[in-house]
ZADO-400771 format. One record per residue (C-alpha): x, y negated, z negated; residue in three letters. Coordinates in steps of 0.02 Angstrom, whole numbers, padded with zeros to 5 digits, always signed. Example, Ala and Ser with C-alpha at 12.3 -4.5 7.8 and 13.67 -1.06 7.14 Angstrom:
<sites>
+00615+00225-00390ALA/+00684+00053-00357SER/
</sites>
This chain:
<sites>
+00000+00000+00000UNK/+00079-00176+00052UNK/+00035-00277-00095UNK/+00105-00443-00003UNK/-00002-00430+00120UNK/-00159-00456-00017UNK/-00046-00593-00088UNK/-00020-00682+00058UNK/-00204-00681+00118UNK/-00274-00712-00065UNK/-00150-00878-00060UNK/-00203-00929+00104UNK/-00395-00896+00071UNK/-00375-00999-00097UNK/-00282-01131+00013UNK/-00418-01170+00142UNK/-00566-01145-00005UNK/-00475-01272-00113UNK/-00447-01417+00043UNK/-00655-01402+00082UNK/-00701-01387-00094UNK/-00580-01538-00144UNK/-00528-01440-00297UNK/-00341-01494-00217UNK/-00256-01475-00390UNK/-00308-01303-00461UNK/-00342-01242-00298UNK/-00183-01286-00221UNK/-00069-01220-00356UNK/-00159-01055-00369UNK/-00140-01033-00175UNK/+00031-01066-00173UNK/+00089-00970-00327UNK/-00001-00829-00225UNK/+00081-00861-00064UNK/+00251-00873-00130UNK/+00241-00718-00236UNK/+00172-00636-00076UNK/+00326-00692+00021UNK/+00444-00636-00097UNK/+00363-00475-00107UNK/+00374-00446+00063UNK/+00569-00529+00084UNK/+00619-00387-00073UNK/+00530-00244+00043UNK/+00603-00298+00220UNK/+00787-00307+00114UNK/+00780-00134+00063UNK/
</sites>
């Protein structure tokens, strides 16, 4: 199972939600605390 993969879509879902809703600062730091941990999920797998 690729766990970034739900990381990286969770972070980008919370993302756009966040810019319509205009709940920028919750919103926005949620999304990108999932998008980065995503991303370094998936750098640590493609390194092995």
């Amino acid at each position: 199972m690729k766990k970034w993969k739900y990381e990286i879509m969770a972070g980008t879902l919370l993302l756009l939600v966040s810019i319509r809703i205009y709940e920028i600062e919750i919103g926005t730091l949620v999304g990108l605390v999932c998008l980065i941990r995503g991303l370094e999920e998936l750098y640590r797998q493609t390194g092995d």
